[in-house]
C-alpha positions in Angstrom: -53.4 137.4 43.8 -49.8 138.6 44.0 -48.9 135.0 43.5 -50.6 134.5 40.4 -49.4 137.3 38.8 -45.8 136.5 39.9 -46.2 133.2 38.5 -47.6 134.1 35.0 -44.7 136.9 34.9 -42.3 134.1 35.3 -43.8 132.0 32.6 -44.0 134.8 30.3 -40.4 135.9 30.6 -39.4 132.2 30.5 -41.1 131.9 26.9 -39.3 135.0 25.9 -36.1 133.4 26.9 -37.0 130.0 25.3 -37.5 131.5 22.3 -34.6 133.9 21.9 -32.3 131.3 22.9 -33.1 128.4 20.1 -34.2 130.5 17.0 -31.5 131.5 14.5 -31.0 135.0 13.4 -29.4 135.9 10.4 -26.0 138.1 11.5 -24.4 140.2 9.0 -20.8 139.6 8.7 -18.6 142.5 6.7 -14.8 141.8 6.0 -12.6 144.5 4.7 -8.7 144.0 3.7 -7.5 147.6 3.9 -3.5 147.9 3.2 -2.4 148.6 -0.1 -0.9 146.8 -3.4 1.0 144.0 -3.0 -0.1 143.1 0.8 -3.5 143.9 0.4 -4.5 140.1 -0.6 -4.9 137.5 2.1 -5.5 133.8 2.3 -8.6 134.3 5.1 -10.2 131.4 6.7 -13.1 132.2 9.1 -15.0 129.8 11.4 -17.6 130.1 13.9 -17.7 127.6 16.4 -15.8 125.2 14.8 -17.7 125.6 11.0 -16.0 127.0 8.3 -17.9 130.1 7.0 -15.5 131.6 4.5 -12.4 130.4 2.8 -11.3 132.1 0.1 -8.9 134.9 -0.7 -10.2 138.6 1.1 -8.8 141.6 -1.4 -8.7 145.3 -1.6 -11.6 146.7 -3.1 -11.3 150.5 -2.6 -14.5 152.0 -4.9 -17.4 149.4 -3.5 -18.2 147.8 0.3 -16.9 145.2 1.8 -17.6 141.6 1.7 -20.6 141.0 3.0 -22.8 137.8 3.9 -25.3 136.8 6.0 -24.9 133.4 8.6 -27.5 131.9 10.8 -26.3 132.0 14.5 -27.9 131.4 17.8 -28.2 133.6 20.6 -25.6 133.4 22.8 -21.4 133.3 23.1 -19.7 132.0 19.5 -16.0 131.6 19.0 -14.7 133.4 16.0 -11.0 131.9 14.6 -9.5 133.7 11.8 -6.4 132.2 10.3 -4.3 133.2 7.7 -1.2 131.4 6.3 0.2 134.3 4.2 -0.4 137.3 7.0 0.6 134.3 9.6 -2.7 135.1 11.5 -4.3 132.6 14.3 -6.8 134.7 16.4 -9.7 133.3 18.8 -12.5 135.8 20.1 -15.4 135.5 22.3 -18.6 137.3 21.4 -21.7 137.1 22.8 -24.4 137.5 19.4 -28.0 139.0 20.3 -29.9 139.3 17.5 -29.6 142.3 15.3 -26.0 142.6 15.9 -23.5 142.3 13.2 -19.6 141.0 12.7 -17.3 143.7 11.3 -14.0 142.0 10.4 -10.9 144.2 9.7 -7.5 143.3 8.1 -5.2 146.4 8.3 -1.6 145.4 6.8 1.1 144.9 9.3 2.0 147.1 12.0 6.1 148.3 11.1 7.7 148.5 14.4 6.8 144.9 15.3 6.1 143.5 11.7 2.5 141.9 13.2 -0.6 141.4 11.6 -3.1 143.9 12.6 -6.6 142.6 12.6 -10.2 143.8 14.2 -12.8 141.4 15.1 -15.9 144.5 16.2 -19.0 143.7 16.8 -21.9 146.1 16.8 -25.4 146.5 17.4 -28.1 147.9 14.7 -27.4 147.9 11.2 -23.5 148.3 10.0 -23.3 151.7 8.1 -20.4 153.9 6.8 -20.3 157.5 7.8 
């Protein structure tokens, strides 16, 4: 008896596993450029795994939210690549995506001891919200 409830435990959890591993959620993916006038426009090239999923020019915007979109991902680790050729950025993450997580992406102007780029890659669980 012990056996057989074992056995369909295992089979259950297996379909749960199946099923969160090959359908696509949608993740919600905020980007924010947050330095101010004349280095607060950057070239911005993001790709996930290897796809491009935005290309364009990421501005200041300080009276609405951030850019925001929604891409189709997998459960499981995705390499994010951000690269820049005005801010001279080139940054690989690792992130493991569940579903109902979202990608904040932050570009905070230059750091002026060191003259770097200062960019966050965060991702949370729940819903993205300001406070």
């Amino acid at each position: 008896m012990k056996k057989k409830i074992f056995i369909t435990v295992s089979i259950c959890i297996l379909i749960i596993i199946i099923f969160l591993s090959t359908v696509k959620w949608n993740v919600d993916i905020y980007m924010e450029s947050t330095p101010p006038p004349p280095r607060d426009k950057i070239d911005l090239k993001l790709s996930i795994d290897n796809e491009i999923v935005f290309n364009d020019t990421l501005c200041r915007n300080p009276f609405s939210f951030p850019t925001h979109f929604k891409y189709p991902m997998h459960t499981g680790f995705h390499t994010i690549s951000l690269s820049s050729n005005k801010a001279n950025i080139q940054i690989e993450k690792d992130v493991f995506i569940f579903f109902y997580h979202h990608l904040a992406i932050y570009y905070l102007g230059y750091d002026t001891a060191t003259f770097e780029p200062i960019v966050h890659i965060i991702k949370g669980a729940g819903a993205f919200g300001y406070e």
